[in-house]
C-alpha positions in Angstrom: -18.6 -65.2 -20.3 -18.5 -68.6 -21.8 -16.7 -67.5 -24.9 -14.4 -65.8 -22.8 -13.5 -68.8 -21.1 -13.3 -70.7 -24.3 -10.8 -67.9 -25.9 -8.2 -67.8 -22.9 -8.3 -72.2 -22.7 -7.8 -72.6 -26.4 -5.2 -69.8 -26.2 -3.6 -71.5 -22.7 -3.2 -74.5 -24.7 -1.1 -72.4 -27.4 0.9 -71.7 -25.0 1.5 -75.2 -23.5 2.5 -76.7 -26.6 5.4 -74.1 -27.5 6.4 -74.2 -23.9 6.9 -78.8 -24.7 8.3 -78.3 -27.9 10.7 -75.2 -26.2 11.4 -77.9 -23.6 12.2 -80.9 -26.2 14.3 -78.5 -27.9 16.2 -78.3 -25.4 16.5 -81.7 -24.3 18.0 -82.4 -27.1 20.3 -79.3 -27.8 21.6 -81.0 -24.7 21.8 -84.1 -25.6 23.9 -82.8 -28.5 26.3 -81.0 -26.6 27.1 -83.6 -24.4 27.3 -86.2 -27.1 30.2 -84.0 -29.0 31.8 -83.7 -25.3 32.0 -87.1 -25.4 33.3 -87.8 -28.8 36.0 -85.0 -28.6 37.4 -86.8 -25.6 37.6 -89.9 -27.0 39.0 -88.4 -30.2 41.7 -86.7 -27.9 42.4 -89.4 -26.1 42.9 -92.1 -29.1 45.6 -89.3 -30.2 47.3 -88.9 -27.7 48.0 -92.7 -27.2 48.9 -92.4 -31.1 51.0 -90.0 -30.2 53.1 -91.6 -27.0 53.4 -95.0 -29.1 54.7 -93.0 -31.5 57.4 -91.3 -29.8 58.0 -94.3 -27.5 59.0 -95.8 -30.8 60.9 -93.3 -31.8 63.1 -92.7 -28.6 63.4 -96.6 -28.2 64.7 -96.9 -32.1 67.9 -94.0 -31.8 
């Protein structure tokens, strides 16, 4: 009985630490995602005030 017990913690505790590092994974697959959100937008948003400069310049200069 005791070695029974001592088979299903050890193997509890198997499972506990692929369930964290499953979680940590995905804390920072998240993390990822949104932080290449974020630099796409500001990527898209420094050209497209590049790009309205540029063709305020343009129209202004004719």
């Amino acid at each position: 009985m005791f070695n029974f017990l001592k088979r299903k913690l050890k193997s509890q505790k198997g499972a506990m630490d692929k369930i964290l590092v499953t979680l940590l994974l995905v804390v920072i697959g998240v993390g990822l995602v949104v932080g290449l959100q974020t630099w796409i937008g500001d990527q898209k948003n420094t050209l497209q005030k590049s790009a309205n400069g540029a063709i305020t310049n343009a129209t202004t200069n004719m």
